[in-house]
N, C-alpha and C positions, 0 to 999 in steps of 0.2 A: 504493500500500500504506500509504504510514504516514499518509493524509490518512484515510482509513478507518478506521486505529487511533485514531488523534484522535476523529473520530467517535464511536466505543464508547468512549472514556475518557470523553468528554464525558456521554453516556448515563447514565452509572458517576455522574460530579460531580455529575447533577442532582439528587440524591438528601440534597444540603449548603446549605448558606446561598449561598456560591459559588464554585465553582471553574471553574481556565484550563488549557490544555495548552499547550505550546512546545516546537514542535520546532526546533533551530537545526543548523545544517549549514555549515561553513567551510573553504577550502582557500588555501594561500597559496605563493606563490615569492616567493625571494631570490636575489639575485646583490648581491657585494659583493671589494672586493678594499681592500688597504691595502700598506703596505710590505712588512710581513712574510708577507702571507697572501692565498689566493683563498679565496669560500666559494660556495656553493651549497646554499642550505635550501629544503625544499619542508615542508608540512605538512596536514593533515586533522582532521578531527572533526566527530563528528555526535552528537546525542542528546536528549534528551524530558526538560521539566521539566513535573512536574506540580501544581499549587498548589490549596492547598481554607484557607479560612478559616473560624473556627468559634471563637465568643464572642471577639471580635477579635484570635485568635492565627491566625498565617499556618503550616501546614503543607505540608512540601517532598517531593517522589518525585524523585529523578533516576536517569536511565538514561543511559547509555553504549552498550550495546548491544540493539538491535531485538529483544527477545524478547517475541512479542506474548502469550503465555498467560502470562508472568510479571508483565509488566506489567498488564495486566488484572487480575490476581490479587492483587497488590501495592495495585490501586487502589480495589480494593473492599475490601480490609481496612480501609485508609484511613478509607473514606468511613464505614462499619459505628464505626468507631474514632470520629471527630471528631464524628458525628454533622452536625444541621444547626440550630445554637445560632445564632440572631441575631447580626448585626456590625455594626460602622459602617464604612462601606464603600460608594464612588460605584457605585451601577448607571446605566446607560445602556442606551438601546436598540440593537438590534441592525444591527450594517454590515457591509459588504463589501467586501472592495477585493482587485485581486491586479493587485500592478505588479514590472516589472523594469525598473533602470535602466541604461539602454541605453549602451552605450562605442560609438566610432567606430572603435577598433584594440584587438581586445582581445589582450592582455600576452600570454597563452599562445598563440596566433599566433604567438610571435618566436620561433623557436627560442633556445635557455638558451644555445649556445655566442655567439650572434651577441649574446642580450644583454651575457655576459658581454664580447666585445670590447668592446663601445661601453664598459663600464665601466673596460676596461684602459687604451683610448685615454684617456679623463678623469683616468684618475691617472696616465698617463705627461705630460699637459701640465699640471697641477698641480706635479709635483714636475721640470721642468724648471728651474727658477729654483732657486740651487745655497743659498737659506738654509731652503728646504722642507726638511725632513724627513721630513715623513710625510701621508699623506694616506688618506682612506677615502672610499669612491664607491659609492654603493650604490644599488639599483635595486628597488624590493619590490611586490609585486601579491597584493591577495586579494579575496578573492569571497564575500558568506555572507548566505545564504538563511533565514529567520524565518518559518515557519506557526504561526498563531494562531487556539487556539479557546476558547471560553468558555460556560456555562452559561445566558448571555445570547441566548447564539445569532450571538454576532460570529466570523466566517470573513474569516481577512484572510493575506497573502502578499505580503511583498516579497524582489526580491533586489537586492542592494548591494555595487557593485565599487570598492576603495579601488586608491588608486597613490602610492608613498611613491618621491621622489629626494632624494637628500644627497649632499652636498659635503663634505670637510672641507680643511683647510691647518693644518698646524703649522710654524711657522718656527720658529729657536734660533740665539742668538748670545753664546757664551757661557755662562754660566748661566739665560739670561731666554729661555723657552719663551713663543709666542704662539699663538693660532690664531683662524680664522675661519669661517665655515660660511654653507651654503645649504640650505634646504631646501624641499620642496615635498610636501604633502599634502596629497590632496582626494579625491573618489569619479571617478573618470573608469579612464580605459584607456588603453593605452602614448600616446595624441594627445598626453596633457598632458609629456610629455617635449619631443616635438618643438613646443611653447608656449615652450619655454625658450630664454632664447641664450646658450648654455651657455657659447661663446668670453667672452664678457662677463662671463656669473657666473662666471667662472676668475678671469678678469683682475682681479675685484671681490675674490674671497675671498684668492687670491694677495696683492694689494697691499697689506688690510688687513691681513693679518697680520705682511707683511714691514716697514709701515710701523710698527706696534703696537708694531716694537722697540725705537722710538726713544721711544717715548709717555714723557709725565712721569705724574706723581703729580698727583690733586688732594688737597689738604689739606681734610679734613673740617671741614662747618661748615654753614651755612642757606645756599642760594643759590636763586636764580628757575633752573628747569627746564623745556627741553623735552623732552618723551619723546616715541618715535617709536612707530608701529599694535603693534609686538609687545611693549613694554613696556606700552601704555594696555591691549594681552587680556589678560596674567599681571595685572593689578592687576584687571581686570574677573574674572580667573578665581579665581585665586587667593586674593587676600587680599580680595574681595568675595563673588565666588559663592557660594561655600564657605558661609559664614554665611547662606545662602538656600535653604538645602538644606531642605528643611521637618524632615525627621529630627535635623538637625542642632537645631533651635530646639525639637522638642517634648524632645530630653533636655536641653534649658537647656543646651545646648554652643554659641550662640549670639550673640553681642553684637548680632545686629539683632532680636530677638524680637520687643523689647517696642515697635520705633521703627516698627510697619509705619500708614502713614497721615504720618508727620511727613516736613517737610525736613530732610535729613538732610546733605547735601551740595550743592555746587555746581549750580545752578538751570541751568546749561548743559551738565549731563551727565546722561543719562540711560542708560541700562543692560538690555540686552534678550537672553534666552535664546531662540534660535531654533534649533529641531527639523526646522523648514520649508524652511530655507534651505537649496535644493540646491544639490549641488554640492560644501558642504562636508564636510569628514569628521564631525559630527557629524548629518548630517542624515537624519531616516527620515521612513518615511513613517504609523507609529503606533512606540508606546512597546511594552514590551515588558508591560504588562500591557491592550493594544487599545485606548491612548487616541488619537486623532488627533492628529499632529505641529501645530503653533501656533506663531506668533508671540509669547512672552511678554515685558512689557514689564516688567521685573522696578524699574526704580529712572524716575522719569517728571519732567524736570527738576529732579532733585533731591529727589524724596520717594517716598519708600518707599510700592510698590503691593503689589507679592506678593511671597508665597515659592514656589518649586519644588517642586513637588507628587506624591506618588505619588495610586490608587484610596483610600487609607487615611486618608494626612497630610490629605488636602484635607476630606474632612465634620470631623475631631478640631479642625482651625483653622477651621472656616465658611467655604473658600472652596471652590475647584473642581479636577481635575488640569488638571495644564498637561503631561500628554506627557512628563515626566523621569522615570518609573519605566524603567529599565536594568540589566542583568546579564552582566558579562564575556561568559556565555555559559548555555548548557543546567546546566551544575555548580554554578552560581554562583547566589545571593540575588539577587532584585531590588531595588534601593536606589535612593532619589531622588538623580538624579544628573545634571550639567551635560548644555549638546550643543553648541550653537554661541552661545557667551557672548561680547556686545562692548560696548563704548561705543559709541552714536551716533555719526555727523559732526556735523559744527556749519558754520559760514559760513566762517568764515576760509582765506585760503589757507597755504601752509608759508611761503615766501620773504616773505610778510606777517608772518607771525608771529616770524621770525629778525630780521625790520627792525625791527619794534617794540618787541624785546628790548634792553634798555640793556648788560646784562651777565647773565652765567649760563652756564650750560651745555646742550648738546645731546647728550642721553643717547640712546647706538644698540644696540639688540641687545638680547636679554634670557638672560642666561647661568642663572641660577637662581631659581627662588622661593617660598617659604614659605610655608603656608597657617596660620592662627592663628580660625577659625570662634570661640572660646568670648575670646579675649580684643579681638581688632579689631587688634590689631599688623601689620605689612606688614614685611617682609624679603627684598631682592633683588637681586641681581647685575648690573648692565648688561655686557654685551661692551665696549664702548669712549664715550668722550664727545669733545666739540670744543666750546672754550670761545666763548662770543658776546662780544665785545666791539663799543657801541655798531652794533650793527644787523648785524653780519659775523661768520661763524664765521671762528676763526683757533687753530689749533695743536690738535694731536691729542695725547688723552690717555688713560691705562688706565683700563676701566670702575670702579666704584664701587658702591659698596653702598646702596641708598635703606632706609630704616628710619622709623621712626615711628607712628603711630596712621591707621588707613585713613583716618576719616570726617573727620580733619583734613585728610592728605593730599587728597582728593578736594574737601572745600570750600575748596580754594587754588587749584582749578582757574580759572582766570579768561578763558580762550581758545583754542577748541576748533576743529577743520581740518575742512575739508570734503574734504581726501586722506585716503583711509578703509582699511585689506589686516587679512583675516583669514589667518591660519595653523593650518595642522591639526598636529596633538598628540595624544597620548594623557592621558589624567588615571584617579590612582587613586583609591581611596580601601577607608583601614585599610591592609592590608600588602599587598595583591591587588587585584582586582575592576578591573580595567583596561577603561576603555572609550575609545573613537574619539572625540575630541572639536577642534572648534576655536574658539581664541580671537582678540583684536583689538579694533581699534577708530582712532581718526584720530591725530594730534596732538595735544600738549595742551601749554598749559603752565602750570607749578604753582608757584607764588610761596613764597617762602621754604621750600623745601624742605631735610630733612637729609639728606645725601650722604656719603658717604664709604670 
């Protein structure tokens, strides 16, 4: 039925410069417990966006609910309304594709009571060790289905199953609250649970945080860093991406605009948004206005190649889409937006990289971080560090704040890992528009860094 409705909207569009239809369709479970509380969420939605562009303004139809003579109705006013004024605006010719990606145990299989035990059991052996206070365990599964048609004649179809597990640990001694966490996010089905050793990440997340109570203080100042794969995503995500958003650069809310083509940073990092890359939670297999998912090589040892492109940004800048056109959902704007953002590897190994270090610090965890797209500033929170003295980590300390200017931080880079972990996340952007995304990237370490 509503592949058919598509159809006749489609009908309806050709009648414009160019319009797309999008049906999105989503369901999801949650099982989650803590000290105080067990939960149990489940959720749904479906609904039709409809897009027609005309003298290069984009106009929106959204539905919530399947009312096919309404929407019909709705979309021929439209079209009568905008008429079909010339745009600038990528056409391509017309594709097809309809995939589903496949899980090995799919999550709604398990029945909810037996998920939830496995999450009771996880927080009864967390909060065994008597400086725990509190812990959360959670277990989430969703599912959602993307039909795409266009005036072009492109007919495409995928569906995509995420699986989200977390950890938490709070210890307390005194006044001084700790904690530590695990998480795990990707497209797969309940397999990626049993991937984990869970005994081990207890053991991990427990220790760190009961150990964390004893942590010193480092005193703020320049030191030589190494950061570990989830601190190198949030610097790739956050205080880089962002400023590569093409949207972000055509309203000059950009500090990389003007630098595309120059070196800009460290000749041994290079920086890539990949759409393609399954597996991860940002990964599709077209964008949400029918572009084909790609490998984009966004920073290429250090010199600035492209920006991240919708159908729109890419003819106004002269260059092409790169698959980042994305919308929360059917309700929601399509906006040029991240997917699976990392830093390259490099050669080096980690325990090479510790040996080589005369003194500094080794920054673990990435607790918070700031995006600053119009000035280039960087602001962030590590979970915890361990000071290097003469080629040795020795003594554990509470994380720290990294601050300063990206393109400085990034040309300090001087020695990059070939041990590589992306992690999946979410990213906003404005006060909403939430999509699946993951970040990462290797080791690094960054000479005279400011810390504190």
């Amino acid at each position: 039925m509503i592949r058919d409705l598509m159809e006749k909207i489609v009908d309806i569009l050709g009648d414009t410069y160019y319009g797309d239809v999008r049906y999105d369709s989503g369901e999801s479970t949650g099982v989650g417990k803590s000290k105080s509380e067990e939960s149990i969420s489940t959720g749904s939605a479906n609904g039709l966006c409809i897009r027609v562009i005309s003298d290069n303004k984009w106009y929106y139809l959204g539905f919530d609910t399947i009312d096919k003579k309404r929407i019909l109705d709705e979309t021929e006013k439209l079209v009568r309304r905008v008429g079909k004024k010339k745009s600038k605006i990528w056409l391509q010719d017309p594709w097809e594709i309809e995939k589903v990606l496949p899980v090995k145990e799919d999550p709604d299989d398990i029945p909810l009571e037996k998920r939830m035990e496995t999450v009771r059991e996880m927080h009864k052996r967390i909060m065994e060790n008597k400086k725990i206070i509190n812990s959360n365990v959670g277990i989430g599964n969703s599912r959602t289905e993307t039909i795409f048609m266009n005036t072009e004649g492109t007919k495409l179809s995928q569906v995509l199953p995420y699986f989200k597990f977390i950890m938490t640990a709070t210890s307390k001694e005194g006044k001084n609250l700790e904690n530590d966490y695990f998480v795990l996010a990707k497209q797969g089905g309940y397999e990626l649970l049993g991937e984990v050793d869970i005994d081990k990440k207890i053991d991990e997340i427990v220790g760190n945080a009961v150990a964390m109570l004893d942590a010193k203080q480092i005193k703020g100042g320049r030191y030589d860093i190494i950061i570990d794969p989830e601190i190198s995503g949030v610097v790739a995500h956050e205080s880089f991406g962002h400023g590569l958003e093409a949207d972000q650069a055509m309203r000059d809310r950009s500090y990389l605009a003007p630098l595309k083509g120059k070196g800009i940073i460290s000749e041994l990092v290079s920086i890539h948004d990949n759409p393609s890359m399954k597996g991860e939670r940002g990964f599709v297999f077209f964008d949400d206005e029918g572009i084909k998912s790609r490998d984009n090589i966004l920073v290429d040892k250090g010199v600035l190649k492209q920006f991240m492109h919708d159908r729109q940004s890419c003819v106004l800048m002269d260059s092409e889409p790169t698959g980042n056109a994305r919308a929360q959902d059917f309700a929601r704007k399509v906006f040029v937006r991240m997917t699976n953002t990392y830093i390259s590897p490099g050669d080096w190994k980690l325990q090479e990289l510790i040996e080589e270090t005369k003194s500094g610090y080794y920054l673990i965890k990435n607790l918070t971080g700031m995006e600053d797209p119009l000035g280039g500033n960087m602001q962030m929170i590590t979970g915890r560090a361990m000071e290097i003295k003469d080629g040795e980590l020795t003594g554990l300390f509470k994380g720290v704040g990294i601050a300063g200017k990206v393109l400085e931080f990034l040309s300090d880079v001087d020695a990059v890992t070939r041990d590589f972990q992306v992690r999946g996340s979410g990213c906003g952007k404005g006060r909403e528009d939430y999509v699946s995304v993951s970040s990462g990237g290797p080791y690094m370490r960054v000479r005279n860094a400011v810390i504190g």
